[in-house]
N, C-alpha and C positions, 0 to 999 in steps of 0.2 A: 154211513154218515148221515147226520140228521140236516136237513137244511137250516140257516137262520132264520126265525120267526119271530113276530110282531112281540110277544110277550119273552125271547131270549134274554132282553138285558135284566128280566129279575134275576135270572142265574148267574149273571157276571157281578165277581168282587170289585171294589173301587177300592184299593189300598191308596191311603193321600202321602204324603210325605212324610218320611222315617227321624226322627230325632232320636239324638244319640247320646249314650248317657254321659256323664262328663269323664268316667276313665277307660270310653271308647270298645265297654264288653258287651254292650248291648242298646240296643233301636226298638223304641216304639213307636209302633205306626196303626194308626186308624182307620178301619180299613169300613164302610160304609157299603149294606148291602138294600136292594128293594125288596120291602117285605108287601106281596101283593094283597095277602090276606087283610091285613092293616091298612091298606094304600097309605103307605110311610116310608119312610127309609131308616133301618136300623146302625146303629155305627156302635162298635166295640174297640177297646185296644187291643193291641196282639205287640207280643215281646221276640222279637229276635236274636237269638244267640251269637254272636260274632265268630266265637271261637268254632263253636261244630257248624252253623249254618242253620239253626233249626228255629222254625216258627211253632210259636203256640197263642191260643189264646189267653190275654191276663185279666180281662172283664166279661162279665154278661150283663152290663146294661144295654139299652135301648138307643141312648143318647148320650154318648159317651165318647166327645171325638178333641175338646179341648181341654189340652195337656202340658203339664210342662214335667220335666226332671227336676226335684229337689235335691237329692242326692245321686249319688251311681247307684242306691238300692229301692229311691220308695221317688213313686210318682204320683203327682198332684193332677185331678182331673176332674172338669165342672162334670154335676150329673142331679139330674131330679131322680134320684133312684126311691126314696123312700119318701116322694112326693110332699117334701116338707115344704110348709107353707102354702100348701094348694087353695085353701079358701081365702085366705089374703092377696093372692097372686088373683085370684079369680074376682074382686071388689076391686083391684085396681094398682096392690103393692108390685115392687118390684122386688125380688129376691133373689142371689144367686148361690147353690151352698155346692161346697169344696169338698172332696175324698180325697184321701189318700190311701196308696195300695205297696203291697211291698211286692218286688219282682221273685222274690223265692213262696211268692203262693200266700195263703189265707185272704180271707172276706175284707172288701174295700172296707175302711172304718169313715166314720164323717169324722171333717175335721175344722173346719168352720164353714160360715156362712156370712156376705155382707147383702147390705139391702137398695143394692141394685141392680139392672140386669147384664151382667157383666160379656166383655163381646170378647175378648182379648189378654192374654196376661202374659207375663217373662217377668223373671228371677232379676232379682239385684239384690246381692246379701240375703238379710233375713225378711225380706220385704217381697212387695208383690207390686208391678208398674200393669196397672189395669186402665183397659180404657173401658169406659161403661158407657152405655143407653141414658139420655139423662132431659126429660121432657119438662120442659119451662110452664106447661099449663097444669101440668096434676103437683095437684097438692105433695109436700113432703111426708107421706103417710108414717114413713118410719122412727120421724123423731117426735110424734105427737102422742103427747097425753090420751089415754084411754077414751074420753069423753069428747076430747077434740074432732080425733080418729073415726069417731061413729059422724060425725054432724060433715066432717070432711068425705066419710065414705059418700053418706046420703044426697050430695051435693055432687058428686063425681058421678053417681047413677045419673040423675038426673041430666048427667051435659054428655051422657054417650049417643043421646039420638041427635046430637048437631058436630060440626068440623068449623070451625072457624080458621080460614085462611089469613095470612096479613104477612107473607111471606113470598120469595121466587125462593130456590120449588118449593112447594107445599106436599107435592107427594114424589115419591122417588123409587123407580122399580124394586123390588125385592124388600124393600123398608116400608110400605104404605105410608099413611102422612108423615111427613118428616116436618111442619112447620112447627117455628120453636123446637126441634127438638134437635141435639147434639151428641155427637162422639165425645167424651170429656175423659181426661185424667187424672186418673185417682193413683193414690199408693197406701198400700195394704198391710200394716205393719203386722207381719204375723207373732211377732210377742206381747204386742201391747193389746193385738186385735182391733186397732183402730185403722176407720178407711178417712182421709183425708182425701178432698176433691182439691188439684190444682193447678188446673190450667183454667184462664178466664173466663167470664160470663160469656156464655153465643159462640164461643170459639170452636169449631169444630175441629178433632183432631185426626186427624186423616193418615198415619204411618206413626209408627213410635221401634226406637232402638235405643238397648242398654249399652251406655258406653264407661269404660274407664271401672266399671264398679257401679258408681252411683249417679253418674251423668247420664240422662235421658233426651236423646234428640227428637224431637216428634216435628211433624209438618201439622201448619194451621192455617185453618180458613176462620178468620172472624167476619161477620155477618150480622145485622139484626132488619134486615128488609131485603137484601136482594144479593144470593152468594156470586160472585165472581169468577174469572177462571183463577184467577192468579192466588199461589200461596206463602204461606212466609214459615220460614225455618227457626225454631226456639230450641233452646234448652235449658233444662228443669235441672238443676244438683239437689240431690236427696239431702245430703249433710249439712246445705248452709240453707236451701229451702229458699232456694233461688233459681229466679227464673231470667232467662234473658234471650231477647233478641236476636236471630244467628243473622237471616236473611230476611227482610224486610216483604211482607205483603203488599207488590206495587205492580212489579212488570215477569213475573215467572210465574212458572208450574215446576212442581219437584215433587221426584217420585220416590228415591231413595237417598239416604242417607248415614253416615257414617263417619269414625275419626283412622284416618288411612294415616303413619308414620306423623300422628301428630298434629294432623291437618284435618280442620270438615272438608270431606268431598262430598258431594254427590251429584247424583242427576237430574238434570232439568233442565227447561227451555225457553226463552223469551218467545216464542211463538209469532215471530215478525216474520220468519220467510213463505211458512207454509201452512200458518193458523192454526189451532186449535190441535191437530190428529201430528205435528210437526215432529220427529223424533227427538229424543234426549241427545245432549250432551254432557261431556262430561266436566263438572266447574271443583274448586274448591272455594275456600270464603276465610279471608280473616280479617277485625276487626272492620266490619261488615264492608267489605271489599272483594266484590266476587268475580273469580279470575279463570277462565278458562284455560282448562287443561287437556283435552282433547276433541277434537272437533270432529263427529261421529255421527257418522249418517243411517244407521242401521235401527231397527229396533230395539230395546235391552227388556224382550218379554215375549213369549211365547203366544203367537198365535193363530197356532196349527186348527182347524177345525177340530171338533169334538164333542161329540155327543154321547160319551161311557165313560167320563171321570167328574168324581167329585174331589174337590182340591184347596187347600186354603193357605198353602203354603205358600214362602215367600220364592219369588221370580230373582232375588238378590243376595249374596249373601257377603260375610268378609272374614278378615282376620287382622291384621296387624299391617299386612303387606297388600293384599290386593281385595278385591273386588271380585269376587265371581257372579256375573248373571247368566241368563238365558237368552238370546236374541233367535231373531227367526228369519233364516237364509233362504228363500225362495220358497220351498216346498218341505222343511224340515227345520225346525230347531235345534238349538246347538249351546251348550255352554264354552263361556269364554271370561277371561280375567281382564281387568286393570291394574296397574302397579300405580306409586302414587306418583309416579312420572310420568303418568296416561299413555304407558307404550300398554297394547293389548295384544293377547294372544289369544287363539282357540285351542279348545280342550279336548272338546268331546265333539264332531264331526260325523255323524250318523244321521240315515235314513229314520225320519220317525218324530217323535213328536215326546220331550223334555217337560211339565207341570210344574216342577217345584226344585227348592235345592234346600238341604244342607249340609254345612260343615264340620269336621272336626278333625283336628291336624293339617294332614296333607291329602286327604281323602272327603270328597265329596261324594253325597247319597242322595236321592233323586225317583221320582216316580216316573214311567216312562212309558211310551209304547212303541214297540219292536218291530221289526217283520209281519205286520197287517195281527199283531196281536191287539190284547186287552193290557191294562195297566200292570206293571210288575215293577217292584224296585231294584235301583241298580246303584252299584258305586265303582268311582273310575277312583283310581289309587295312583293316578299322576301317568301312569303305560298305559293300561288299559281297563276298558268298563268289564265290569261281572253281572250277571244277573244272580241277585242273592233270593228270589222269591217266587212262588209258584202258584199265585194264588188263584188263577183262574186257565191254568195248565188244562185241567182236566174237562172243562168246559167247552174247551176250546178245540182237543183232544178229538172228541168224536160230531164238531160240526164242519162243514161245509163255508168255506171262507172262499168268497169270489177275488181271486186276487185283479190290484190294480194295474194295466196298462198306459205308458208315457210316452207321449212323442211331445215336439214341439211343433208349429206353426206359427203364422206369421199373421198382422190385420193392421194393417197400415204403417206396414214396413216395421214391426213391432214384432220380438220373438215373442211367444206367450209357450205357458205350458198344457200340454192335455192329458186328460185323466178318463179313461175308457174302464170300465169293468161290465165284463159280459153275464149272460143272464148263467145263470148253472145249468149241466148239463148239456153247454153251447152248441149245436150243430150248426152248422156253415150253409148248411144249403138249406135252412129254415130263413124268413122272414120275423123278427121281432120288433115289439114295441118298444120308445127309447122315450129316457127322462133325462133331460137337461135341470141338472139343480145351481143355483147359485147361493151364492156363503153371503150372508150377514158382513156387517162391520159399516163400509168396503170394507178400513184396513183388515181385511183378515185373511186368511189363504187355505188353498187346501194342497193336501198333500198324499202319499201314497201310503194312507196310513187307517186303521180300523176306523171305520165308522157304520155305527148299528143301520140308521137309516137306511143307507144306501145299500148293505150287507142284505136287510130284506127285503126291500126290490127287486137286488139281481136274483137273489134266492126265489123269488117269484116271476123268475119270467121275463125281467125289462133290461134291457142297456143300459145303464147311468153312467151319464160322462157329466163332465164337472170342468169348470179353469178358473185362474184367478187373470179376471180383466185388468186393465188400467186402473187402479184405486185401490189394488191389494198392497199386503203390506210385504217384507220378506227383500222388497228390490230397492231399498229406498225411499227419500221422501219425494225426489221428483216422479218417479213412478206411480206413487200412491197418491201424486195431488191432482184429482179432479174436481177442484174446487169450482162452484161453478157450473160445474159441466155435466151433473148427472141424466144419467138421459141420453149421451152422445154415442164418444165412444168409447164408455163401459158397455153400453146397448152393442154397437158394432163386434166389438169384442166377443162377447155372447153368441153374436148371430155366423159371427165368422168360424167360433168352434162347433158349432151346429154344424154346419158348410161342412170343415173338414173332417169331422167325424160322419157324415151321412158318405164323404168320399170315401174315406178309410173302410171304413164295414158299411159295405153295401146289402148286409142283412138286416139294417133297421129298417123298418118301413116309414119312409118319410111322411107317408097320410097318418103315422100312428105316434105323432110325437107328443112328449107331454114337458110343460116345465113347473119348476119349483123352488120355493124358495121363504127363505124367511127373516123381517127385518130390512136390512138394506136389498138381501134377496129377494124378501113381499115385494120392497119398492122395483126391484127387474121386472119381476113378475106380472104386477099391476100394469107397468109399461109395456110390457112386451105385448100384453092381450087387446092393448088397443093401437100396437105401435105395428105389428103382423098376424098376418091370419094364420102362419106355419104351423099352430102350435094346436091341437086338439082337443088336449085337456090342459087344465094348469089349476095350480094350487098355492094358492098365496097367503101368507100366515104371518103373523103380528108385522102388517105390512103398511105401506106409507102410501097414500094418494093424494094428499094436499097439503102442501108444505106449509102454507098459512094456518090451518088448523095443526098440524105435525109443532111447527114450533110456539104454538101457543097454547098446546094441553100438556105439554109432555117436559119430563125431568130434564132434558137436556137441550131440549127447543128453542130455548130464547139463548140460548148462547153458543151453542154446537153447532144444530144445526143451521142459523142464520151463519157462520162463519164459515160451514161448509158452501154455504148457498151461494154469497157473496152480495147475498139480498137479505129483505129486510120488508114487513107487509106496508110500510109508510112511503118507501121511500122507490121501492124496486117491488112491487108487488104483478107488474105483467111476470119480470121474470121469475118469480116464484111461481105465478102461474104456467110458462110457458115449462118448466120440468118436473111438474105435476103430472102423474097418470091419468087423475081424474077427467085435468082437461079431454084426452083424447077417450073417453069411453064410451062417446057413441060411435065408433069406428069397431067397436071389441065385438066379435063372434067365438070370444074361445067362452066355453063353456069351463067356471072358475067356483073351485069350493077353496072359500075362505075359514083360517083353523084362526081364532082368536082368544084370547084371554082377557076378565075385565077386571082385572088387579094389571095389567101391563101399561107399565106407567111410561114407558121406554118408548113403545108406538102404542099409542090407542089406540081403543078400540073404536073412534069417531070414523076414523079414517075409512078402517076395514067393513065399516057400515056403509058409509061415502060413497066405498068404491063398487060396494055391493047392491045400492039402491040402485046406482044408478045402471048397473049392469041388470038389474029389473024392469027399469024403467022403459030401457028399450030391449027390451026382450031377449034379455040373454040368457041362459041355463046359467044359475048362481045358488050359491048354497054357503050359509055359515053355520060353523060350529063352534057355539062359543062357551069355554069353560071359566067355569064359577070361583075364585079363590086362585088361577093361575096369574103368575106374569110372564113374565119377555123369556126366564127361563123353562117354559113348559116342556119345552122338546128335549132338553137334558135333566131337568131334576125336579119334573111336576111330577105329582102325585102318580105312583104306578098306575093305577085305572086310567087317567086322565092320559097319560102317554100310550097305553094302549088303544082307547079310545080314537085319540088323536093319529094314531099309524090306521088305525081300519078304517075311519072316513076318508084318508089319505089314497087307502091302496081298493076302496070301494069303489071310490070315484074316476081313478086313473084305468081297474078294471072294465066300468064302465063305458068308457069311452077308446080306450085304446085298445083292448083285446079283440078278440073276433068273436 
C-alpha cells in the first residue's frame, strides 16, 4: 500500500453533481480533475447509464463543466473549445459560445454564442434564463460600430494600469474587483438568437429558479455605493415580460426559493436574534406579506470540512410538494425535506459529508463522501442510498487511509467532540509528534470524514486531532454564537482538546506539539502563539490579527465581521483591539510559518504581514509564503503547484521543529 502524499490529490477525481435527463435514462456529471503538468484543473462531462449502471466519458474538453439538458438526447454545454474570440476576449470583450453534444456519440457541434461572460443557465421552453458577468465601467464593445470599437479598444488599454473604487466592496474573494460590477439577468431566446438583459441597473442577482414554465424567482441585492446585508425576492414572467416585487429589500437575507403547492416559500432570516451567521427559517410570502412557516434552528447547507471536492451544485432543491435540502448535524451532513405545511422529515442519515442534490421523480442524486473515501455519486430511491460510481475506487484501492478516531469530552461543562487519527504504521510504545488543526468559518465542523491534508500528516508521522469548539455550526444557532467573544472560549475549547488528547494517547510528545490552521483557524492560530507557549511549531494561513484592519480591507469586514465583533473601530475600538492576536505578540515564542495569498480578499494579506512583522520584531522564528494570483481558496482549488508548494512549506516546517 502506497502512503498519502503531498502531490496524491492530482490523482483523485472530483465528480460534482449529476443532472438527470428529463425521461430519468440518463445523468451527467462533471467530473474535474488536477492536471499538474498545466498547473490547472481540467473538467469534462461524463454520461451515466441508469439502466446498466455504466459511466463513460461524453467530452474531451478542458473546461467543460457548465451544462444543462435540452432534451433527454442532446446537451448544452459552455466551452472555449475552439477558442473563438480569443483576441477580443483578450482587448477586453466578453464572449460566451454554446455546444451542443448528442449522448449517442459524435463531435460536440457549436451552437451559438452571446457576448457576454455568462456564469449560469437553466431551461425555460425554448429559452435560456442566464445570469451574466456584466461591468458598468467597460465600454459596451459588442454593439459598436467597427470604428467605434477600435477608439473604445484604445481607451480601455489605456485605463488597465489604474482601479478606481467608489464602491463597499470593491473587491470580493474568488471575483477580484467587483466595483460596479454585477450578476444580471438575461434570457436567451434560442430561435430568435436574441439575449435581452432584465433585471435593473446595479442590481445584483444572487440565486435564480425556473418556476411554473416561464416564471423566474431570483433574489436581489440593489446597490450603487454600499451593498447591504439584506436581500429582496422578485420575479421576472418570460411571457408578459414582467417583473415584480416578491419580498421587499429592507430587513432579510434569503437563500432559497421556490413556489411549493402554489405558494413562494423559501428561506431566510431577519437576523435579529443571532446576527449575520443566524440560521434560516422557513417563510412563505403572499401579496408581500411574509408568514412563517416553520421555525428551524439547524443549518439548511452543508458544512462538513473539505479539502478534495469541487462542487457548484445546488444545496436545495424541490418539486411540487416539498423542499429537499442538505443541513449539517454535528459532525455529518444529511438531507431532509419540507412539505408546504413546514412539517420536516429526514431522509438520508449517514456518517459523511452530502455537496450537492438533485431531483427527478421520487429519487434524489447527490455527490458524497463515504466511509473516510473521496467523492462518489449516490442516489437514495425513498428506502435507501446506492452508490451508483467508482470514480476514484482505484485510487483509493491501493493507498493507505489513516482512519478517524471519536470520543467526546467536556470544557466548561460543554460536550464537545474529538477527532484523533494516528500517524501510519502506529506503534504504542513509540513517542510521536502531534498537530492540533483548527476549521475555518467558525460556522463550520469537522467530521470523520476524508481529508487530504490531514491524510498526509498522519501519513508522515504526526497525530492530527481536530474539534469543533463553541462557534461551529452543525448544533445550532446558540451553539454557534460567539459573537463577541472570539478569543475566549473557542481558545478554552481548543486548549481543553489538547488536554484530553495528550491524556488519551500518552504517545504524543507534548514538547513536540504543533497547531494549524486557516481563516477563522489563522485567527486560533495567531492567538494561540501569543496566548500559550504549549505549542512548538504552528502555522497560520490566510489568517486574521487585527480586526480593525480585518474589517476595513476585506469583502466581508465592514459588515460581517463588525457583527461578529459586536464592535465597531469608532465606537468600540479597545474591544476590537482586546480579541485581536496582534495585541498579544510580544508574548509569542512559537516559531510560525505564515501560507498567504495576495488575491485573498477574504483575509488579507495586511494582517498575515502584521502578525509576522511583529513576530520579527521581537525576535521570533517567522517565515511567510506568499503566493502570487491565489485567494482564500488556495488549500482546496489553487493552482496544483501552488498546493503542493503550500503542503512542503507546511510539513518542512512542522519537520523542522517537531521531529527529532
Amino acid at each position: 500500500m502506497k502512503q498519502i502524499g503531498i502531490n496524491d490529490f492530482t490523482y483523485y477525481n472530483y465528480p460534482t453533481g449529476m443532472t438527470i435527463s428529463p425521461d430519468g435514462k440518463h445523468g451527467i456529471i462533471a467530473v474535474v480533475n488536477a492536471n499538474e503538468e498545466r498547473n490547472c484543473y481540467d473538467s469534462c462531462l461524463w454520461l451515466y447509464d441508469m439502466e446498466n449502471g455504466t459511466c463513460r466519458k461524453l467530452t474531451n474538453g478542458k473546461k467543460e463543466r457548465n451544462f444543462i439538458w435540452l432534451d433527454s438526447e442532446t446537451v448544452l454545454f459552455l466551452s472555449d473549445r475552439e477558442k473563438r474570440h480569443q483576441e477580443e476576449i483578450k482587448k477586453g470583450e466578453d464572449w460566451s459560445c454554446f455546444y451542443r453534444i448528442s449522448i449517442h456519440g459524435g463531435e460536440a457541434e457549436f451552437a451559438f454564442e452571446v457576448p457576454y461572460k455568462v456564469q449560469k443557465m437553466k431551461l425555460a421552453g425554448k429559452k435560456l434564463v442566464l445570469t451574466i458577468k456584466y461591468d458598468y465601467q467597460k465600454p459596451d464593445f459588442a454593439h459598436m460600430e467597427e470604428e467605434e470599437k477600435k477608439k473604445a479598444f484604445k481607451q480601455w488599454e489605456e485605463e488597465k494600469d489604474y482601479e478606481v473604487f467608489d464602491e463597499l466592496p470593491f473587491w470580493a474573494n474568488g471575483q477580484g474587483i467587483v466595483n460596479k460590477k454585477r450578476s444580471r439577468l438575461a434570457i436567451y431566446d434560442m430561435e430568435s438568437g436574441e439575449t435581452r438583459i432584465v433585471s435593473p441597473d446595479y442590481e445584483n442577482v444572487e440565486g435564480v429558479w425556473v418556476e411554473e414554465g416561464d416564471k423566474i424567482l431570483y433574489i436581489s441585492s440593489l446597490y450603487t455605493d454600499k451593498k447591504d446585508v439584506y436581500q429582496g425576492l422578485k420575479m421576472y414572467t418570460i411571457s408578459s415580460d414582467q417583473l415584480e416585487t416578491i419580498v421587499e429589500q429592507k430587513d432579510m437575507s434569503i437563500d432559497y426559493a421556490c413556489i411549493l403547492k402554489g405558494k413562494i416559500t423559501f428561506f431566510g432570516s431577519y437576523m435579529k436574534d443571532y446576527g449575520f451567521n443566524e440560521n434560516d427559517k422557513l417563510y412563505t410570502v403572499e401579496k408581500g406579506v411574509v408568514t412563517l412557516l416553520a421555525d428551524y434552528d439547524d443549518s439548511i447547507h452543508n458544512s462538513i470540512c473539505c479539502d478534495c471536492k469541487f462542487d457548484d451544485g445546488a444545496s436545495a432543491v424541490h418539486d411540487e410538494n416539498y423542499i429537499y435540502f442538505i443541513a449539517t448535524l454535528r459532525k455529518q451532513s444529511v438531507i431532509r425535506w419540507f412539505d408546504a405545511a413546514g412539517h420536516m422529515e429526514t431522509l438520508v442519515d449517514r456518517q459523511g459529508s452530502v455537496h450537492s442534490l438533485a431531483l427527478l421523480g421520487d429519487k434524489i442524486y447527490y455527490p458524497a463522501m463515504r466511509d473516510m473515501g473521496l467523492t462518489e455519486i449516490y442516489c437514495f430511491d425513498g428506502t435507501e442510498e446506492k452508490k451508483l460510481t467508482s470514480f476514484n475506487d482505484a485510487v483509493m484501492a491501493e493507498r493507505t487511509v489513516c482512519p478517524v478516531e471519536e470520543f467526546t469530552f467536556t470544557c466548561q461543562g460543554l460536550e464537545l467532540d474529538g477527532y484523533v487519527m494516528k500517524p501510519v504504521n502506529f506503534d504504542p510504545a513509540k513517542k510521536y509528534p502531534g498537530i492540533l488543526t483548527v476549521h475555518g468559518g467558525p460556522r463550520a465542523t469537522f467530521g470523520p470524514t476524508f481529508f487530504h491534508e490531514s491524510q498526509v500528516f498522519a501519513n508522515a508521522g504526526y497525530f492530527v486531532f481536530f474539534t469543533n469548539p463553541l462557534g461551529s455550526d452543525g448544533r445550532g444557532n446558540e451553539f454557534a454564537d460567539i459573537t463577541g467573544k472570539h478569543g475566549g472560549i473557542d481558545f478554552d475549547c481548543c486548549m481543553a482538546m489538547t488536554d484530553e488528547v495528550l491524556k488519551r494517547y500518552p504517545q504524543i510528545d507534548e514538547k513536540r506539539l504543533g497547531i494549524m490552521g486557516g481563516s477563522y483557524g489563522g485567527f486560533m492560530t495567531n492567538w494561540a502563539i501569543g496566548n500559550t507557549t504549549r505549542f512548538a511549531a504552528a502555522c497560520s494561513q490566510r489568517s486574521i490579527a487585527n480586526w480593525i484592519s480585518k474589517c476595513m480591507t476585506t469583502d466581508i469586514g465592514y459588515y460581517f465581521n463588525m457583527d461578529q465583533l459586536k464592535a465597531d473601530p469608532w465606537t468600540s475600538p479597545e474591544k476590537m483591539w482586546e480579541h485581536s492576536p496582534l495585541k498579544y505578540a510580544d508574548m509569542a515564542k512559537t516559531p510560525t510559518l505564515f501560507i498567504q495569498s495576495d488575491e485573498d480578499y477574504r483575509c488579507w494579506m495586511g494582517d498575515a504581514l502584521q502578525m509576522f512583522s511583529a513576530l520579527k520584531y521581537f525576535g521570533v522564528e517567522s517565515r511567510v509564503c506568499l503566493f502570487h494570483g491565489e485567494n482564500h481558496e488556495l488549500s482546496r482549488s489553487g493552482k496544483p503547484k501552488h498546493r503542493i508548494r503550500r503542503m512542503t512549506e507546511m510539513m518542512n516546517w512542522f519537520d523542522r521543529y517537531l521531529k527529532d
